[in-house]
PyMOL CGO cylinders between C-alpha atoms (Angstrom):
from pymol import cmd
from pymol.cgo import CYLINDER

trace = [
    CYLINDER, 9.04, -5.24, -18.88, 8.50, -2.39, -21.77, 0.3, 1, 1, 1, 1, 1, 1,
    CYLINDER, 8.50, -2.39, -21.77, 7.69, 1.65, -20.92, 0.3, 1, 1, 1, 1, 1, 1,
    CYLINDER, 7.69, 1.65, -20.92, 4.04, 0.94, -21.40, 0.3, 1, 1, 1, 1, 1, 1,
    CYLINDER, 4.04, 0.94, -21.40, 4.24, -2.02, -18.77, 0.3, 1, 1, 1, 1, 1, 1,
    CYLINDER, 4.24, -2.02, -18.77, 5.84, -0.11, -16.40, 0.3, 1, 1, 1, 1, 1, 1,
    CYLINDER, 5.84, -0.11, -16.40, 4.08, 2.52, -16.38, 0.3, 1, 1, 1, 1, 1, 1,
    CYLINDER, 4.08, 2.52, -16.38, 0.89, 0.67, -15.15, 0.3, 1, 1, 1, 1, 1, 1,
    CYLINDER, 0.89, 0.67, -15.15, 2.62, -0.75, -11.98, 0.3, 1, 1, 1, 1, 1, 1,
    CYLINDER, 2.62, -0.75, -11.98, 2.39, 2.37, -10.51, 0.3, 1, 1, 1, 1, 1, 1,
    CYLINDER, 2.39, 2.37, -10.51, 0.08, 5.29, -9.75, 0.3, 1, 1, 1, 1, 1, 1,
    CYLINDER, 0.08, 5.29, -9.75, 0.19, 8.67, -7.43, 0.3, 1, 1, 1, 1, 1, 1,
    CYLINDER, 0.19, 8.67, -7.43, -2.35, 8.94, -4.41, 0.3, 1, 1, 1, 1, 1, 1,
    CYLINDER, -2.35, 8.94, -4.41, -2.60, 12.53, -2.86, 0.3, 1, 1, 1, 1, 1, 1,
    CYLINDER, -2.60, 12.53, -2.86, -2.21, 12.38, 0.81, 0.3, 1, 1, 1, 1, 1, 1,
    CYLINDER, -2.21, 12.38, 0.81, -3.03, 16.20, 1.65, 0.3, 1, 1, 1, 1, 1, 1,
    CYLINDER, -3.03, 16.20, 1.65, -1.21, 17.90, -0.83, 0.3, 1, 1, 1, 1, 1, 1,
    CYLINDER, -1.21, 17.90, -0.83, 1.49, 14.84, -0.57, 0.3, 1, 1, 1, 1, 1, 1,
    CYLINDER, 1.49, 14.84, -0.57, 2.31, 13.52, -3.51, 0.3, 1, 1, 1, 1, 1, 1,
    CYLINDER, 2.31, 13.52, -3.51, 2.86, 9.40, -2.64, 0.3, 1, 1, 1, 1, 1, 1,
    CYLINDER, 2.86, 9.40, -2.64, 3.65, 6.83, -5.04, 0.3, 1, 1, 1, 1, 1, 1,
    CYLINDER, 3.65, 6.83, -5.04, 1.82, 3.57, -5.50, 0.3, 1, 1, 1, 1, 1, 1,
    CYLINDER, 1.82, 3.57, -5.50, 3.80, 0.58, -6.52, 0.3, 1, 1, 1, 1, 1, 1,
    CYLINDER, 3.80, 0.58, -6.52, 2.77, -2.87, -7.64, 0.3, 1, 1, 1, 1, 1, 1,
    CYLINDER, 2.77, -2.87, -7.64, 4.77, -5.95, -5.62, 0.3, 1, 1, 1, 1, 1, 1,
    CYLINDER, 4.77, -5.95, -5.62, 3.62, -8.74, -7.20, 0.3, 1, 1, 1, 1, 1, 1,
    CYLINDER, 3.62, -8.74, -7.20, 3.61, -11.07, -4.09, 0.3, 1, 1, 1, 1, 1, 1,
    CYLINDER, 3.61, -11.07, -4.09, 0.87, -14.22, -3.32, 0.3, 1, 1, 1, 1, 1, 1,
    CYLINDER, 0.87, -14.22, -3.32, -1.92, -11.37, -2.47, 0.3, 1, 1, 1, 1, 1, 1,
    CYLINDER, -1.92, -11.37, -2.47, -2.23, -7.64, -4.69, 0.3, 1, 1, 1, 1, 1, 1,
    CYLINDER, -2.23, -7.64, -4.69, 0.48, -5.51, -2.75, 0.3, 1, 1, 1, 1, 1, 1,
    CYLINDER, 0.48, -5.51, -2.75, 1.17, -2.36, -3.32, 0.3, 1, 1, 1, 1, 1, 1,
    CYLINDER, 1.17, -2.36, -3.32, 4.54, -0.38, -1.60, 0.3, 1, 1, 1, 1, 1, 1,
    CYLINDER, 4.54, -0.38, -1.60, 3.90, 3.31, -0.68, 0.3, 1, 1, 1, 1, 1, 1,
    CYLINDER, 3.90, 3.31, -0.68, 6.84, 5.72, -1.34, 0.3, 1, 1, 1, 1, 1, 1,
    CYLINDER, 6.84, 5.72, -1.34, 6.73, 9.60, -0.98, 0.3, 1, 1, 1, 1, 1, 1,
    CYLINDER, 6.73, 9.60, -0.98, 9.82, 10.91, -3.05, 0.3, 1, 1, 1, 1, 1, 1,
    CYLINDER, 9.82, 10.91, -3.05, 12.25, 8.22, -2.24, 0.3, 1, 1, 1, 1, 1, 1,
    CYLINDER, 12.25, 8.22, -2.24, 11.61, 7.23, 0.88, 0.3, 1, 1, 1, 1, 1, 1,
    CYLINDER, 11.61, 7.23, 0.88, 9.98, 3.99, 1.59, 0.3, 1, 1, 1, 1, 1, 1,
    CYLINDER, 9.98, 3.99, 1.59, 6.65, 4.16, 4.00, 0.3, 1, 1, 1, 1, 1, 1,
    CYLINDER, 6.65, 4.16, 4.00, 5.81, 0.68, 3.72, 0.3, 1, 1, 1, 1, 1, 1,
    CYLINDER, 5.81, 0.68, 3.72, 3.10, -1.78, 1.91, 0.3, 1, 1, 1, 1, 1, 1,
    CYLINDER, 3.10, -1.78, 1.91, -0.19, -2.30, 1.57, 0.3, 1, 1, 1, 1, 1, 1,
    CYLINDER, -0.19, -2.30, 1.57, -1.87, -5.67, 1.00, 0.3, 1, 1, 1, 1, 1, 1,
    CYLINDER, -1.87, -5.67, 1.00, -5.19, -6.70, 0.11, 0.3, 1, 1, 1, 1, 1, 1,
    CYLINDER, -5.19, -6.70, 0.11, -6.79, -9.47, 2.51, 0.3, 1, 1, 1, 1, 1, 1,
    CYLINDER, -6.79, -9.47, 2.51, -9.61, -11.72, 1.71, 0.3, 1, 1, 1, 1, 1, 1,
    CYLINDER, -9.61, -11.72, 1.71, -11.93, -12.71, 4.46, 0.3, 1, 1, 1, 1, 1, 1,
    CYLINDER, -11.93, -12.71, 4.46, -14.38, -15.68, 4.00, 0.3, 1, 1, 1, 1, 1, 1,
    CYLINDER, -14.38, -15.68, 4.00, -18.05, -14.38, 3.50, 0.3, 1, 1, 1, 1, 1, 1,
    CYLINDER, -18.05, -14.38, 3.50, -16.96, -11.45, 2.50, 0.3, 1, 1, 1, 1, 1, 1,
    CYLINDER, -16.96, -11.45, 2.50, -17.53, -10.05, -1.12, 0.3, 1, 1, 1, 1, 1, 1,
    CYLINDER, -17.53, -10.05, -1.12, -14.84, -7.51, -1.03, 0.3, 1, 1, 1, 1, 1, 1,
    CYLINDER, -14.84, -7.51, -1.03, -11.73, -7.58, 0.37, 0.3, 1, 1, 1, 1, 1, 1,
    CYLINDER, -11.73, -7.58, 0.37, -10.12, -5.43, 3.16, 0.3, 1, 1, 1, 1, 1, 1,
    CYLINDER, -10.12, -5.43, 3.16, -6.66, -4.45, 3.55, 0.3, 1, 1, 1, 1, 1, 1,
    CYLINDER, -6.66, -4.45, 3.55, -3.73, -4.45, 5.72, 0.3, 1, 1, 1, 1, 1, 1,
    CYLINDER, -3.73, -4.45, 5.72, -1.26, -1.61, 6.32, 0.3, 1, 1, 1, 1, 1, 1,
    CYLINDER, -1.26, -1.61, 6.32, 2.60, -2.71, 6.81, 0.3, 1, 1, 1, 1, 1, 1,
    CYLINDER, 2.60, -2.71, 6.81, 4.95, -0.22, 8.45, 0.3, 1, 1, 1, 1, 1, 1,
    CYLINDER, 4.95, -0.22, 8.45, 9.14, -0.58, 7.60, 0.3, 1, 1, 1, 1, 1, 1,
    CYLINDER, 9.14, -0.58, 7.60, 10.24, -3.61, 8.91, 0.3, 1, 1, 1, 1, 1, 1,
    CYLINDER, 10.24, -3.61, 8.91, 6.95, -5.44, 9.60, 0.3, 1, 1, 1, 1, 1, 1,
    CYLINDER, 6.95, -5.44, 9.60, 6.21, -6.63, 5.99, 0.3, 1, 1, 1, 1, 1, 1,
    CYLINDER, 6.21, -6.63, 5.99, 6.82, -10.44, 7.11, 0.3, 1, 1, 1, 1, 1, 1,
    CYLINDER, 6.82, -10.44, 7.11, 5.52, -10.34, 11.01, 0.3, 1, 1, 1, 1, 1, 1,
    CYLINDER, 5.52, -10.34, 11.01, 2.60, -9.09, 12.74, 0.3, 1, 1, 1, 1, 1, 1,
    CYLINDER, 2.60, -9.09, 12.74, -0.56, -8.70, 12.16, 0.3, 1, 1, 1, 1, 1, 1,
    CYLINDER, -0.56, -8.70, 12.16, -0.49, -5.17, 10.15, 0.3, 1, 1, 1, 1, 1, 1,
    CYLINDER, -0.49, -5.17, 10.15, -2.92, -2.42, 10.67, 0.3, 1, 1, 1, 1, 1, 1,
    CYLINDER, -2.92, -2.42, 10.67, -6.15, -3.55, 9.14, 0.3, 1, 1, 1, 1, 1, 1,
    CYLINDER, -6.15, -3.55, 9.14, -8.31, -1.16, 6.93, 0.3, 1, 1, 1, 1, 1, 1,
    CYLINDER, -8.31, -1.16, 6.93, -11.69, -1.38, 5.04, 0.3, 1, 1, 1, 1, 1, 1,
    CYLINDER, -11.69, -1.38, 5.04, -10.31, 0.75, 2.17, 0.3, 1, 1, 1, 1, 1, 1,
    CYLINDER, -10.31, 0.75, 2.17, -7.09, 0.96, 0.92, 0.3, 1, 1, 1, 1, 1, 1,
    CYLINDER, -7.09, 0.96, 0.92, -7.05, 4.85, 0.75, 0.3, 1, 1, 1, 1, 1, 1,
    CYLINDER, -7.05, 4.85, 0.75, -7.09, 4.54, 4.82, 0.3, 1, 1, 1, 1, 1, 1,
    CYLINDER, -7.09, 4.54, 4.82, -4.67, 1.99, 4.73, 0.3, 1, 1, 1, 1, 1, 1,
    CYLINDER, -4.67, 1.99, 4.73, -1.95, 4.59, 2.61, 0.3, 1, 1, 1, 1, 1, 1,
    CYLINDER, -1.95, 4.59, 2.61, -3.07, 7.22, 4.72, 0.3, 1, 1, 1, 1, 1, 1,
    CYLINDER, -3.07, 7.22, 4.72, -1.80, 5.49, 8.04, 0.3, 1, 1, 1, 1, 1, 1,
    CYLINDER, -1.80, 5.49, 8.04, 1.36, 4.56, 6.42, 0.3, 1, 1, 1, 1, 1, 1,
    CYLINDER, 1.36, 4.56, 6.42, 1.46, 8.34, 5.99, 0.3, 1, 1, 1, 1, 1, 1,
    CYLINDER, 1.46, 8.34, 5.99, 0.56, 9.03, 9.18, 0.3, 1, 1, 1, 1, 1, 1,
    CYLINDER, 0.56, 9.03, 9.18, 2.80, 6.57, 11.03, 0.3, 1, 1, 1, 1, 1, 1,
    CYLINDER, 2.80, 6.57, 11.03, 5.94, 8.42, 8.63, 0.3, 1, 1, 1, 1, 1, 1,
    CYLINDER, 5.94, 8.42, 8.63, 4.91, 11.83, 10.08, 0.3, 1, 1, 1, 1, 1, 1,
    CYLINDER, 4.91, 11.83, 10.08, 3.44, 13.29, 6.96, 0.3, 1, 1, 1, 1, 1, 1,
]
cmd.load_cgo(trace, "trace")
C-alpha cells in the first residue's frame, strides 16, 4: 500500500477535546477500529437492515469483536463516542 493509500484508511474524530483515531479494517462489512494514542478502544461496524435505506452501526468493545450482539447505534459518531465512553474518556 503507498503513503497516499495509507493515508486514506484513516481519519481523526474529536471526542471532547480527545483526539481518536479512525482506522479502516477491511472485514465482510465497512469496519472501522477506534484508537486514542495507542490504545485500542475497539471497532465499529456498519450494519445493514432490510428496508432500510441507510445503514446503522454497531459498537464493539475489546474482546467482543467476534461475539455478542455489540452496542447498536443510528450514527456512527454515537457509536465512537460509546467506545469512548465505555474506555473512561
Amino acid at each position: 500500500m503507498t503513503g497516499k493509500e495509507l493515508a486514506h484508511q484513516h481519519a481523526v474524530y474529536t471526542y471532547g477535546s480527545l483526539p481518536l483515531t479512525l482506522m479502516y479494517s477491511p472485514t465482510a462489512t465497512a469496519a472501522w477500529e477506534v484508537y486514542f494514542g495507542g490504545d485500542y478502544l475497539g471497532l465499529v461496524e456498519e450494519a445493514h437492515t432490510a428496508g432500510e435505506a441507510w445503514p446503522s452501526f454497531v459498537a464493539r468493545p475489546p474482546g467482543e469483536e467476534e461475539t455478542g450482539d455489540g452496542i447498536p447505534a443510528r450514527d456512527w459518531r454515537v457509536a465512537v463516542e460509546l467506545l469512548a465512553a465505555r474506555a473512561g474518556l
